[in-house]
C-alpha positions as CSV (number, residue, x, y, z in Angstrom):
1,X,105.3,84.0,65.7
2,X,104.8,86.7,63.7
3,X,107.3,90.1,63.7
4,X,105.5,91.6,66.1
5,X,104.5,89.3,68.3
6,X,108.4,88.7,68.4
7,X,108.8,92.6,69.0
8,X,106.4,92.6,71.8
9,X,107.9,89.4,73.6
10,X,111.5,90.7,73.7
11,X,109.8,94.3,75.3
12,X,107.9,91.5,77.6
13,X,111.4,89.5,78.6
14,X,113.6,92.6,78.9
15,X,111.1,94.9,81.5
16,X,109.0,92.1,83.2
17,X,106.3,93.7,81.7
18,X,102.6,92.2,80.5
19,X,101.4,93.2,77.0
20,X,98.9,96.2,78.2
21,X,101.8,97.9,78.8
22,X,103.0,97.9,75.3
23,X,101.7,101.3,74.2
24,X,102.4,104.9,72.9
25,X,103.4,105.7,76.6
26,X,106.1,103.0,76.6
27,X,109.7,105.3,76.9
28,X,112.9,105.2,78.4
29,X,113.0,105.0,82.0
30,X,109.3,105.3,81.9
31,X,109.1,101.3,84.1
32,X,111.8,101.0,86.5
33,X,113.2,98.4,84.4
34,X,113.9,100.6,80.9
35,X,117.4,101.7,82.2
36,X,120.7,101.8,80.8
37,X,121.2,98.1,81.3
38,X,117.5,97.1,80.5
39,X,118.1,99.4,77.3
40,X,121.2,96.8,76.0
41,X,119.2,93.9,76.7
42,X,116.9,94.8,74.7
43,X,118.6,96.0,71.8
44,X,120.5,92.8,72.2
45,X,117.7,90.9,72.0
46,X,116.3,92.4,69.4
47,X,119.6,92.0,67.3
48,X,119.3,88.0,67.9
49,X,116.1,87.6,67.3
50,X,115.6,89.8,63.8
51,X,119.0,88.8,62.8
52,X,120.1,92.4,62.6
53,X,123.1,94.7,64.2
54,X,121.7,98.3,64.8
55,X,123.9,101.3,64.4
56,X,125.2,103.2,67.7
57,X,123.2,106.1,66.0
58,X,119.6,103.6,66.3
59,X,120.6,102.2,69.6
60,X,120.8,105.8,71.0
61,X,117.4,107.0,69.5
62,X,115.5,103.8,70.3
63,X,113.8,105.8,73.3
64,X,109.8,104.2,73.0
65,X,108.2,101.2,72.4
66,X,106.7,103.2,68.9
67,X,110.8,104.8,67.8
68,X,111.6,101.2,67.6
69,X,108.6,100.5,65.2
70,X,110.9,103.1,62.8
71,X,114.4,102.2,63.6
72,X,113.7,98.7,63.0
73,X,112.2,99.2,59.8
74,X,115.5,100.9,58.4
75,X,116.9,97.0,59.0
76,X,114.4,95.3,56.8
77,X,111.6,94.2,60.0
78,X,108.2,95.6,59.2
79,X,106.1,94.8,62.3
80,X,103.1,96.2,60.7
81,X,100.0,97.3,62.9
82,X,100.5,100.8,65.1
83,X,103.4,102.6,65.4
């Protein structure tokens, strides 16, 4: 599985969404899902899976499916493709 696809799955597994809804519109609290709690499962799963501990700074900004594209890059992931 590439870094993306990796990306997308944990978006997928934290908001019991299906991959059409990965997209620009993609924000905080945008599916019913993305709240507080939703938000540390995802950042947590992210951590696990890219082997990475994000800042409380990151964690905070991380507010769209595209800001993560950025803040993960600052740890070393390049998911490539549209951001």
């Amino acid at each position: 599985m590439t870094p993306k696809e990796k990306y997308d799955q944990a978006f997928m597994e934290s908001f019991s969404i299906d991959k059409q809804a990965l997209n620009d519109s993609l924000e905080y609290n945008s599916v019913e899902e993305w709240d507080s709690v939703g938000h540390m499962t995802l950042i947590g799963l992210l951590e696990d899976t890219f082997e990475i501990a994000m800042d409380m700074d990151d964690i905070i900004d991380f507010s769209s499916y595209n800001k993560g594209h950025e803040i993960l890059e600052k740890y070393g992931v390049t998911l490539g493709g549209k951001k």
